[in-house]
C-alpha positions in Angstrom: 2.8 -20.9 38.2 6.4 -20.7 37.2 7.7 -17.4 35.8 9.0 -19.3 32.9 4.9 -20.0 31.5 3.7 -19.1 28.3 1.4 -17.0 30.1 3.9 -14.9 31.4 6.3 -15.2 28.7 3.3 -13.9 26.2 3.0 -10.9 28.7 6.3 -9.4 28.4 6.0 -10.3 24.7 5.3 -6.8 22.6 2.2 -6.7 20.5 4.6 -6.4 17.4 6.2 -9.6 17.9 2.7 -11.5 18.5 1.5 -9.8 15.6 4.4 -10.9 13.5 3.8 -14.6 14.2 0.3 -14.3 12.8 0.4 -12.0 10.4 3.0 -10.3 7.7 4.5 -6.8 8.7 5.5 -4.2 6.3 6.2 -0.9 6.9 4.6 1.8 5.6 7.0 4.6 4.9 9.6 6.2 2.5 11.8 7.1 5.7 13.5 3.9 4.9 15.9 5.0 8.3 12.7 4.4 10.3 12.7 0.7 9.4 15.6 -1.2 10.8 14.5 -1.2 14.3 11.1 -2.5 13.8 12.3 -5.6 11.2 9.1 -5.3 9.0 9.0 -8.6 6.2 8.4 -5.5 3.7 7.8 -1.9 2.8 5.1 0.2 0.8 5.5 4.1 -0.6 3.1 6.3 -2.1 3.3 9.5 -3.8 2.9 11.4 -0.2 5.6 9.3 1.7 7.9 10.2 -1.1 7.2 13.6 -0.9 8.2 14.0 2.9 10.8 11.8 2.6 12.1 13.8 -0.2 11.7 17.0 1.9 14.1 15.6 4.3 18.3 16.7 4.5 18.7 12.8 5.2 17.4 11.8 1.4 19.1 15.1 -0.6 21.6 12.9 -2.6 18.7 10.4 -3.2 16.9 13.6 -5.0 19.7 15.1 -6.5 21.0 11.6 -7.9 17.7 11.0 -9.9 17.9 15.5 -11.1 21.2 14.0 -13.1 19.5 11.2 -14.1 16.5 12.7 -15.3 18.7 15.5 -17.3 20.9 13.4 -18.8 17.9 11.5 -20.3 17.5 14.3 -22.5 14.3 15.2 -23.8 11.2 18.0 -23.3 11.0 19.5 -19.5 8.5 17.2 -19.3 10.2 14.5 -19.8 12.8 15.2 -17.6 11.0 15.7 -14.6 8.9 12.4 -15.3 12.0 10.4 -15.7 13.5 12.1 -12.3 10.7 10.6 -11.0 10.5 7.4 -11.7 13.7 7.3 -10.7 13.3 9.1 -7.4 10.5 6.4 -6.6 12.6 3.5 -7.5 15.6 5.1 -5.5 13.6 4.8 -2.8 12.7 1.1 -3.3 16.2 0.1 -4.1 17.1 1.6 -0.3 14.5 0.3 1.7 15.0 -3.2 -0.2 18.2 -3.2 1.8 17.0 -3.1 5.3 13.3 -5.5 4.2 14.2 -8.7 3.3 11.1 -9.0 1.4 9.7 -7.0 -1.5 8.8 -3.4 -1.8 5.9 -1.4 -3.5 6.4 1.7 -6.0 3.2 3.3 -7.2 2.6 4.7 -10.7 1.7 7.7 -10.8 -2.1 8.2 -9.8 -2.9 10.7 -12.7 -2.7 7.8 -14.9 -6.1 6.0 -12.8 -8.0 6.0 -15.7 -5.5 5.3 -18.5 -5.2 1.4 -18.6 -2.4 1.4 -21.2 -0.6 4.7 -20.1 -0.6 2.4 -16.4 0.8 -0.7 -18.0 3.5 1.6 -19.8 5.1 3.6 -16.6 4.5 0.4 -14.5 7.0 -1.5 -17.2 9.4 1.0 -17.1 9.7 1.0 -12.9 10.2 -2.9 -13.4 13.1 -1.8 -16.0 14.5 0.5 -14.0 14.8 -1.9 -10.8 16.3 -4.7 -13.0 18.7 -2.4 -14.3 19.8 -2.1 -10.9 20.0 -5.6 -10.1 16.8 -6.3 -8.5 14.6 -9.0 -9.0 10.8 -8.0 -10.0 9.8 -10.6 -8.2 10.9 -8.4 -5.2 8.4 -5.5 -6.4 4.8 -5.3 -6.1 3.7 -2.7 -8.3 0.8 -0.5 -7.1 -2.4 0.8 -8.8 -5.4 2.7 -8.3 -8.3 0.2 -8.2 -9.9 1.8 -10.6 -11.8 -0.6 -13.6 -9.0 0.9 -15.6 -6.2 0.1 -13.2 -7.5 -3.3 -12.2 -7.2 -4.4 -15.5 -3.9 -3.2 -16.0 -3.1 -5.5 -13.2 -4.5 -8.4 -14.5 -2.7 -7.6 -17.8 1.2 -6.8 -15.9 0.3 -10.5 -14.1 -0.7 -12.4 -16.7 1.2 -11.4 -19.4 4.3 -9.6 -17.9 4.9 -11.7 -14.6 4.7 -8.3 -12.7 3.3 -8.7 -9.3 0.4 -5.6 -8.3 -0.7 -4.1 -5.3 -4.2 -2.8 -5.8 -4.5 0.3 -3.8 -7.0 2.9 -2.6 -9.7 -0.3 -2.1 -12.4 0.6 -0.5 -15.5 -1.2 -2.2 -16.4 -4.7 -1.9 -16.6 -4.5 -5.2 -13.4 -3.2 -5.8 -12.2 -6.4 -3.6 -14.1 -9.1 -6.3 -12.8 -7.8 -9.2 -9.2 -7.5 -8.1 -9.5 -11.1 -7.1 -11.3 -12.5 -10.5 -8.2 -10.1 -12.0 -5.7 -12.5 -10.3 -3.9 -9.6 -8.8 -1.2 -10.9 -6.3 -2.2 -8.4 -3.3 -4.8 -5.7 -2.7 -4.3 -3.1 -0.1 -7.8 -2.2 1.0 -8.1 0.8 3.4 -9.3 0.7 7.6 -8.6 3.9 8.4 -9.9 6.3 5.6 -13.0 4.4 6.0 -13.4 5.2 9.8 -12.6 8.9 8.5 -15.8 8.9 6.1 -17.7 7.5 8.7 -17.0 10.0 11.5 -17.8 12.6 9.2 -20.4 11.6 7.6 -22.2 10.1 10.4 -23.3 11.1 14.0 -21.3 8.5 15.4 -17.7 9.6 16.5 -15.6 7.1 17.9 -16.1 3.3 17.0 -14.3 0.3 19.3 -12.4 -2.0 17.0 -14.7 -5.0 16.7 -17.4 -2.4 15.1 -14.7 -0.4 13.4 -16.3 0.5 9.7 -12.5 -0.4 8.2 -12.0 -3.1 10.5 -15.7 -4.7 9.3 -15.0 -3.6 5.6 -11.3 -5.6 5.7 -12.3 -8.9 7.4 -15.1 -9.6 5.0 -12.9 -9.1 2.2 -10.5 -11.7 4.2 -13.2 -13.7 4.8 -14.9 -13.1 0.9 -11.5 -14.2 -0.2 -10.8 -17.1 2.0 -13.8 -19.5 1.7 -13.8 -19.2 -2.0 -10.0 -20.0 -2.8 -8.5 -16.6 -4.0 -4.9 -16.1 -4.8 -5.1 -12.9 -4.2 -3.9 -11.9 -0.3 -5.3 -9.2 1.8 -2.8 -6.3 3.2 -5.0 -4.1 5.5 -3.4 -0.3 5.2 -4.1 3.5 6.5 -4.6 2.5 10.1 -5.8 5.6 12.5 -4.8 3.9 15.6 -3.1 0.3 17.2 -6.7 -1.3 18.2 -7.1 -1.3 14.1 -4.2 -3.0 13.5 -4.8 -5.7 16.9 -8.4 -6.3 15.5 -7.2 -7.8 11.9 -4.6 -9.9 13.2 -4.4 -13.0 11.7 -4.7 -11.3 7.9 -2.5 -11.6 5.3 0.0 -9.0 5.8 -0.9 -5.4 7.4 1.0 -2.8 6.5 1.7 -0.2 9.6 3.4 3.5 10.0 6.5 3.6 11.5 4.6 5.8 14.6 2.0 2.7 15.5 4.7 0.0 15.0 6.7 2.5 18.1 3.1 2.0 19.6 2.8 -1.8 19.1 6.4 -2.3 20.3 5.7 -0.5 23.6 2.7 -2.4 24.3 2.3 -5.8 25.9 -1.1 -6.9 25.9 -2.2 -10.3 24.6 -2.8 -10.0 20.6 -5.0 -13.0 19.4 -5.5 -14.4 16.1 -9.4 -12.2 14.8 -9.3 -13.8 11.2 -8.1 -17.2 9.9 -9.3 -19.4 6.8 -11.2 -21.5 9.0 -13.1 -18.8 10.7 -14.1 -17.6 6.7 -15.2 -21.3 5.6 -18.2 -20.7 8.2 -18.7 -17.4 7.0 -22.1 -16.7 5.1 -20.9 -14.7 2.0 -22.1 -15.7 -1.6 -19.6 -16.1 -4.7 -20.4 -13.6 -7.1 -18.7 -12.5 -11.2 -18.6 -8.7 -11.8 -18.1 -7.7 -15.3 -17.4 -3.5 -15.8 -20.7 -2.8 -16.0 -21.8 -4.9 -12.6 -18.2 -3.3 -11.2 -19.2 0.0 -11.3 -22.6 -0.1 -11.0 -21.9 -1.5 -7.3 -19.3 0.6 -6.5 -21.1 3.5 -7.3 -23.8 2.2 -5.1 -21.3 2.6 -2.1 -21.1 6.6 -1.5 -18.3 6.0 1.1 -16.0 4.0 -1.6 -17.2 6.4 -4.5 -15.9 9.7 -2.3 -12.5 8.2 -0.7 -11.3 6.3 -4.1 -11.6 9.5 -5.8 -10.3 11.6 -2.8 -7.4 9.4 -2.9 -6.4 9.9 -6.2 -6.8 13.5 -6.0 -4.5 13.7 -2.5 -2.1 11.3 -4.4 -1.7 13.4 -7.4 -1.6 16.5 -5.6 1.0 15.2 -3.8 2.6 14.0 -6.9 2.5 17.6 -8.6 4.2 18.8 -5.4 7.1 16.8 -5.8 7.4 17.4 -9.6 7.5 21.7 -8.9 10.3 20.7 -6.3 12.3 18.6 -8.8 11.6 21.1 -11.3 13.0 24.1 -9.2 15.9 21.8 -8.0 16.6 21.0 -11.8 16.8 24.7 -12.8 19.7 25.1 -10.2 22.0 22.3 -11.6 21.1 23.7 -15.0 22.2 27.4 -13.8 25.0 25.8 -12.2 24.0 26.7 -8.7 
């Protein structure tokens, strides 16, 4: 055999370009100067990779540019600080959407899970803020809890609005069928804080990909989606190692830290396509409508969803109040004039 074949080619190939040709790559970070060398499609934030990005010297104007902003907007502390971050999340987005050349996703505040119309309100004013400065919305995927309350919010930014949504913290099947019947543009359901519940919850420690709890959880809801003609795409997300990420190639889009895309660069084995629409047409899944009271009745019969949807929006908000005593202790300085 030549040492110009396919085969050989494929082998010196990275995983992350194989991957790329079967599936979309975003990047899932706020340290948008880990993102050039890695050419992701797009990017996802959340309240946590704001906060360490906002920790770091590299992003200090970034912070200090959205303190002025915030203050000159006037108003209660309160106020202030909420405006400063808004801004500071779509600061941010407006950065990274210059090395993706694809769309970004800023989340609303996950204190607001439960608060349908509070959700629609803040979600509005990211969108105003991005068009202010110049950017399409089309080129931002707003994300929500997927919480009842937030899925309908969703369904309300898409169809009235023409704001795309990124469903997040998915961990139910459930969760999966009513974000589809919503006619949200893309969910992000979660591999890796599944395998988390599941090696603590369980006696088994250590899973292979193929039997992966995430992994299994993910492709159904590829598969689910697939035979019956959904709109809505899949973006796998939280990935605890590369096998993860190798085992769902082929869906939608899988978004990846900037540590296992360094992983998936350096490694050259074979990556083949594990999902595809035709493999779902012969899958054996029935179609089935959940109203809110069939929503949460079968999501509460899923402990593991129950525990990590609401552990999620705790860790996010936590996160969120972190970043809001920073901003406020920054914001006293330029006040005092320090």
């Amino acid at each position: 055999m030549s040492s110009g074949s396919p085969d050989k080619r494929r082998k010196m190939e990275s995983a992350l370009n194989q991957l790329k040709k079967l599936t979309v790559v975003v990047a899932d970070t706020g340290d948008f100067n880990a993102i050039d060398e890695y050419k992701p499609q797009d990017a996802t934030t959340n309240p946590s990779l704001i906060l360490a990005a906002a920790k770091m010297p590299a992003y200090q104007p970034l912070v200090d540019q959205a303190i002025k902003y915030g203050i000159a907007k006037g108003g209660t502390e309160e106020e202030q600080v909420t405006n400063t971050m808004d801004k500071l999340f779509v600061s941010f987005g407006l950065e990274i959407l210059k090395k993706v050349p694809g769309r970004v996703s800023t989340e609303v505040d996950a204190r607001l899970s439960f608060d349908k119309e509070e959700m629609l309100r803040r979600a509005l004013k990211l969108i105003a803020l991005y068009e202010e400065a110049g950017i399409s919305k089309e080129r931002v995927l707003i994300k929500l809890s997927s919480t009842w309350e937030g899925i309908q919010a969703g369904k309300e930014l898409e169809e009235k609005h023409g704001v795309h949504c990124n469903m997040t913290l998915l961990f139910s099947f459930a969760q999966a069928v009513a974000c589809a019947e919503a006619k949200v543009t893309l969910i992000s359901p979660f591999v890796g804080r599944i395998l988390d519940w599941y090696k603590e919850n369980t006696d088994r420690k250590s899973f292979e990909p193929h039997e992966d709890p995430g992994v299994i959880s993910v492709t159904k809801i590829y598969n689910y989606y697939k035979k019956f003609g959904y709109s809505t795409v899949v973006m796998g997300a939280s990935f605890r190692n590369s096998g993860e990420v190798k085992a769902l190639a082929g869906c939608d889009l899988l978004t990846i830290s900037p540590g296992l895309l360094a992983e998936l660069s350096q490694d050259h084995s074979a990556v083949t396509a594990m999902l595809s629409v035709e493999k779902s047409k012969a899958c054996d899944l029935e179609k089935i409508h959940l109203d809110e009271k069939a929503f949460r009745w079968q999501h509460n019969e899923d402990r593991m969803a129950v525990e990590k949807l609401s552990d999620g929006i705790r860790k996010f908000a936590a996160d969120a109040i972190k970043l809001e005593t920073m901003i406020k202790e920054k914001m006293l300085n330029v006040k005092n004039g320090q």
